[in-house]
C-alpha positions as CSV (number, residue, x, y, z in Angstrom):
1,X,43.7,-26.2,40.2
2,X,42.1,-22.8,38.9
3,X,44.7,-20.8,40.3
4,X,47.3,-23.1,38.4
5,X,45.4,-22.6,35.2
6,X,45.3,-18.9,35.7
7,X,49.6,-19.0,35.8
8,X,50.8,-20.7,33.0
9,X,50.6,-24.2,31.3
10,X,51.9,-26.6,33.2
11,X,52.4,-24.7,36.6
12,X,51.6,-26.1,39.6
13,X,49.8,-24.1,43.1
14,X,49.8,-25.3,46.9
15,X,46.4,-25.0,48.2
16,X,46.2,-21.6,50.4
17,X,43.4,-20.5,52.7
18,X,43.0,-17.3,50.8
19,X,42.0,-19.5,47.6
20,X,38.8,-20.8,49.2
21,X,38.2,-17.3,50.7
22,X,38.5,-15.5,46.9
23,X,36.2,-18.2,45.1
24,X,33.6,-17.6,47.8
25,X,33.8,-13.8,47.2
26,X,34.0,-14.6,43.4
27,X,30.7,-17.0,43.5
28,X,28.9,-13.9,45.7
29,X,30.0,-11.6,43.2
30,X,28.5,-13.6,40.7
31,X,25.4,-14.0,42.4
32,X,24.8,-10.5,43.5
33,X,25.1,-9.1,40.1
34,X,22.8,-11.9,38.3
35,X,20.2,-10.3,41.2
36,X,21.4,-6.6,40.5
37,X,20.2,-7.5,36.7
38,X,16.5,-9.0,38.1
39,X,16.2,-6.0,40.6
40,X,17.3,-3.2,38.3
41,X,20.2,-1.9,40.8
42,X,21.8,-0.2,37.8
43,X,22.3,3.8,37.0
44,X,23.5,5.4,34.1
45,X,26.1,8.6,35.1
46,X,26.7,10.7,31.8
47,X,30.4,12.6,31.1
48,X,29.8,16.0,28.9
49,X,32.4,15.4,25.8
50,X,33.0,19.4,25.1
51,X,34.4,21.4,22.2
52,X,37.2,24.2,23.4
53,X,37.0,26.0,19.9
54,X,33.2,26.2,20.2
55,X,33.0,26.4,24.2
56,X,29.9,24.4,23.2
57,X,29.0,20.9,24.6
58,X,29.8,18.1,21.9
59,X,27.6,15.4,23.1
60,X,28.0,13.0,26.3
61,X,29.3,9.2,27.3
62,X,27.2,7.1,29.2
63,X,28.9,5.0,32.1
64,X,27.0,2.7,34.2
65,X,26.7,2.2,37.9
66,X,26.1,-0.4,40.0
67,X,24.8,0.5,43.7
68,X,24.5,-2.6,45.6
69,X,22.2,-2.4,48.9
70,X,25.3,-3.6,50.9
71,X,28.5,-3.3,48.7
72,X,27.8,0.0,47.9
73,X,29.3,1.4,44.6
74,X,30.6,-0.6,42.8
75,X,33.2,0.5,39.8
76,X,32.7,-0.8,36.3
77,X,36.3,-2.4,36.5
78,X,34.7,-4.8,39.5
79,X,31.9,-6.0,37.8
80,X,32.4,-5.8,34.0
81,X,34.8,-8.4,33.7
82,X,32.5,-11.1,36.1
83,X,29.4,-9.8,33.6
84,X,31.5,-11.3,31.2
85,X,32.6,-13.8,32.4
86,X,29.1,-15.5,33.6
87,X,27.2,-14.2,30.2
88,X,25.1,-11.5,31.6
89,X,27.3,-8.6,30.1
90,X,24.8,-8.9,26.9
91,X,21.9,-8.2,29.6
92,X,23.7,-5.4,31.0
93,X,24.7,-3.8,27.6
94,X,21.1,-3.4,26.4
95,X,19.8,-2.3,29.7
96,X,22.7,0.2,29.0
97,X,21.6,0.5,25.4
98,X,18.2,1.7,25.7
99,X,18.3,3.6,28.7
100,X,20.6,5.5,27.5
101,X,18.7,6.0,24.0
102,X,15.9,6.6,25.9
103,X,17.6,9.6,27.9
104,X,18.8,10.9,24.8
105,X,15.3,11.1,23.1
106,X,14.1,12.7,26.3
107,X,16.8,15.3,26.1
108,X,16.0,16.2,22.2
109,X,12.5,17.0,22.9
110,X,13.0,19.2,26.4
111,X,16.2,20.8,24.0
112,X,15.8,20.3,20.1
113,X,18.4,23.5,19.7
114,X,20.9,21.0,21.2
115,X,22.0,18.4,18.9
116,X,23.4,16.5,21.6
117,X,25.4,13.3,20.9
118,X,25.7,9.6,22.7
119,X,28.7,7.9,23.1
120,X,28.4,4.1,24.4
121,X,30.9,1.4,25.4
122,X,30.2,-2.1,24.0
123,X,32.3,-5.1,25.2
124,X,34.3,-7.5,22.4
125,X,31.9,-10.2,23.7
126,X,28.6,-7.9,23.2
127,X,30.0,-6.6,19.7
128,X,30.3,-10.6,19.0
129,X,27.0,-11.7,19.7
130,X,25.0,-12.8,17.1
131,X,21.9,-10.7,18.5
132,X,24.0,-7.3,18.8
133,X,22.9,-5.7,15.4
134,X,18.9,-7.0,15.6
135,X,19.1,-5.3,19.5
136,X,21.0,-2.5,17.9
137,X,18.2,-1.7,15.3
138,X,15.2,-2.6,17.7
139,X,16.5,0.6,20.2
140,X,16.9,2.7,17.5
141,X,13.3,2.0,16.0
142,X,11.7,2.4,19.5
143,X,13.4,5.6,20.7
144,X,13.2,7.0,17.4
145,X,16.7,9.1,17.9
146,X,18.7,9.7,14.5
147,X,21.4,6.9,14.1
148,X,23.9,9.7,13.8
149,X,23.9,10.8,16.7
150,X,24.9,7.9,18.5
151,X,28.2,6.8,18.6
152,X,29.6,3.1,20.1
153,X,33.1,3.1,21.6
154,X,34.8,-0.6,21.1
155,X,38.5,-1.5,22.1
156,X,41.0,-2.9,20.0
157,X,39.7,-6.3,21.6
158,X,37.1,-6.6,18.6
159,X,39.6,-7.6,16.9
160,X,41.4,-10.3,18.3
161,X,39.5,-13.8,18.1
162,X,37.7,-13.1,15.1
163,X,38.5,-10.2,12.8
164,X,36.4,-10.7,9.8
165,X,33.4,-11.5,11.6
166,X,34.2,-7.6,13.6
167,X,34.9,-6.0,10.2
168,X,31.5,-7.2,9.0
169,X,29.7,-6.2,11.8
170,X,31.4,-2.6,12.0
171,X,30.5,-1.9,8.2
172,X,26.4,-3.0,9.4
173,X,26.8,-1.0,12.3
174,X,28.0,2.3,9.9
175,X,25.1,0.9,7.5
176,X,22.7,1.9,10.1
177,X,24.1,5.3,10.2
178,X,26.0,4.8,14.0
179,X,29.0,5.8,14.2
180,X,32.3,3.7,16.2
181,X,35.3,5.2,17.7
182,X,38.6,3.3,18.6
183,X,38.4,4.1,22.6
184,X,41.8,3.5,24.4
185,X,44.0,4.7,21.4
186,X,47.5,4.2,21.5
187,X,47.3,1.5,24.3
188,X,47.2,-1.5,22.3
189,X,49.9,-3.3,19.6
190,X,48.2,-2.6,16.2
191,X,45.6,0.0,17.0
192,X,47.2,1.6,13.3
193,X,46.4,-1.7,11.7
194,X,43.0,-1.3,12.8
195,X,42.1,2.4,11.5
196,X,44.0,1.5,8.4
197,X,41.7,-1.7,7.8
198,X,38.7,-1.1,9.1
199,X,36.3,2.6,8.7
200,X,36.7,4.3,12.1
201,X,34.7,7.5,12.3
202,X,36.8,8.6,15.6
203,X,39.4,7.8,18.2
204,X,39.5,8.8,22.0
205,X,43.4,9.4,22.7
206,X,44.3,7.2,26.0
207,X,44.2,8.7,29.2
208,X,47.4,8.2,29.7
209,X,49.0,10.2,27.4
210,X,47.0,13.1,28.2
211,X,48.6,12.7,31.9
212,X,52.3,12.2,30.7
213,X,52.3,15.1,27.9
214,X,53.3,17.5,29.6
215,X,56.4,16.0,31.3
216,X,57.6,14.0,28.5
217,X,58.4,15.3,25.0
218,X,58.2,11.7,23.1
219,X,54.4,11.7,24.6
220,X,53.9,15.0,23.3
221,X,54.8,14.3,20.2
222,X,52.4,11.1,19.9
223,X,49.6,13.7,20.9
224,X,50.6,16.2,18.4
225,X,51.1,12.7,15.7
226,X,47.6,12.2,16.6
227,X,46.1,15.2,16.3
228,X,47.6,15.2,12.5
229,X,46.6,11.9,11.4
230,X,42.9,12.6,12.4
231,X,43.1,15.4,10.9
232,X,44.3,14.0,8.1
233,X,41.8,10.5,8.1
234,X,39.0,12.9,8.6
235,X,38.6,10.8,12.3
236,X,37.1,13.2,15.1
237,X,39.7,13.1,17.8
238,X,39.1,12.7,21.7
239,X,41.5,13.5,24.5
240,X,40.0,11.6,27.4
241,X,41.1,12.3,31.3
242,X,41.4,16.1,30.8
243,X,42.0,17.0,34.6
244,X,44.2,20.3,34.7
245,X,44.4,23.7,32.9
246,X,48.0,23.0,32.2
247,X,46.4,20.2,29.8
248,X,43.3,21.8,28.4
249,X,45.2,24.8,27.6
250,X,48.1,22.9,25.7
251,X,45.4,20.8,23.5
252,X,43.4,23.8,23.0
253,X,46.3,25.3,21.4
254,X,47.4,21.7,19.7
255,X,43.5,22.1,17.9
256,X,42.3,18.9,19.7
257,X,38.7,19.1,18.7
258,X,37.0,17.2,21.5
259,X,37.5,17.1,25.6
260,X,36.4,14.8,28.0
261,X,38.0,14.6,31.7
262,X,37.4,15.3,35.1
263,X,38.6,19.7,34.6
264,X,35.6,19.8,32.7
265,X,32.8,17.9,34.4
266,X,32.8,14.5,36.3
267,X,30.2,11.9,35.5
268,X,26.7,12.9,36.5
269,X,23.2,11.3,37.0
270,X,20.5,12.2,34.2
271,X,18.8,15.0,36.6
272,X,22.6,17.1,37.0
273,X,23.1,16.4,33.0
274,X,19.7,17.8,32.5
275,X,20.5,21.2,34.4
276,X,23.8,21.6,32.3
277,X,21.9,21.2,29.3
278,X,19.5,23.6,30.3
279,X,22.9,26.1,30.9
280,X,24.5,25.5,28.0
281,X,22.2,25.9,25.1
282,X,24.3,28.0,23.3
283,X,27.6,28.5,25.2
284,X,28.9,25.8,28.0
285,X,30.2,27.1,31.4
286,X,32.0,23.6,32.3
287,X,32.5,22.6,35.8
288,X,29.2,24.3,37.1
């Protein structure tokens, strides 16, 4: 029946051994990460976001891990969606929330010549909830880190189901001094529409395009499109998935104020973060 619903009103399935076999994995899944939230079997990795025209580090996006005792590692794309699915993904997101707050207070006392800045993903259901703001405000208060320097990253997926109620909840969020970039830019239908209606302090250019730039002039020329109309809204700008010279060297010359990618450093536990901090004070050497 499920796998019916999934295709298309109206469509029918004939019962496979497989099906049984994926809702038992699916119903495990489930389990196991309702006991990774109880046991705390969550990390926080953190990507350097760097700036080529300063060769200084810009601030840092924090990506959470899950290391089950017998899965292993499992990737964000494995377990988000089932977080959300079940309505733990609001447990997950301020777990995700204050550590990462936490880590950023720690890092402004042990370096307070480092304005470091924190970039954080937040789910179209977590950005919904009624609670988000009030848990919003109550990290802030206890870590005691300047709104400013932390900065949410949503998806065009905000937007969807209930637009006003996003575009009400985006202007308390920039009330409170946080900042909110557009992540995935370029991948959606009417990401445009969206920095047009609604005050987006930055955008994080698609990975995608950053991979096909160099090979195909028409994504090029959307990089280079852009580049101008940030400049031009006043909207930092972030190339995301920055993995060869060939790349960094053409959006270095392109003025792309912001890198992020794999070239420059991969995702890191807090202890590896803190020893590139301590390096890069005043100049960053990326990739050591």
């Amino acid at each position: 029946m499920y796998a019916a619903k999934a295709e298309a009103v109206g469509s029918y399935a004939i019962f496979a051994g497989a099906m049984r076999e994926n809702a038992i994995e699916a119903l495990a899944l489930q389990n196991d990460l309702r006991q990774a939230i109880v046991d705390e079997q969550f990390a926080l990795h953190y990507q350097p976001i760097y700036n080529p025209s300063t060769q200084t580090l810009h601030g840092v996006e924090a990506l959470v891990r899950w290391h089950h005792p017998v899965r292993g590692s499992v990737a964000p794309s494995g377990f988000i969606p089932v977080a959300e699915e079940i309505g733990v993904i609001r447990d997950i997101g301020r777990w995700v929330m204050n550590e990462a707050c936490n880590q950023l207070s720690v890092w402004s006392e042990q370096y307070p010549e480092h304005t470091l800045h924190l970039s954080i993903n937040v789910s179209a259901s977590e950005f919904s909830h009624p609670q988000f703001l009030a848990d919003l405000e109550a990290v802030l208060r206890a870590t005691s880190i300047s709104a400013s320097r932390l900065q949410i990253e949503v998806t065009e997926s905000v937007f969807l189901s209930n637009p006003e109620r996003a575009g009400a909840v985006l202007e308390a969020v920039r009330r409170l001094g946080v900042r909110v970039a557009l992540d995935d830019f370029g991948t959606g239908y009417s990401a445009l529409e969206y920095i047009d209606k609604y005050e987006i302090d930055a955008i994080k250019i698609d990975r995608a395009f950053i991979e096909r730039m160099l090979t195909h002039k028409r994504t090029l020329a959307i990089v280079q499109s852009v580049l101008s109309l940030g400049k031009a809204l006043d909207l930092a700008i972030v190339a995301e998935g920055v993995e060869t010279w060939a790349q960094y060297n053409k959006l270095h010359a392109m003025d792309c104020p912001l890198l992020q990618g794999f070239l420059l450093w991969r995702p890191m536990p807090p202890a590896e973060m803190t020893v590139v901090l301590g390096r890069s004070l005043h100049r960053a050497r990326f990739g050591q």
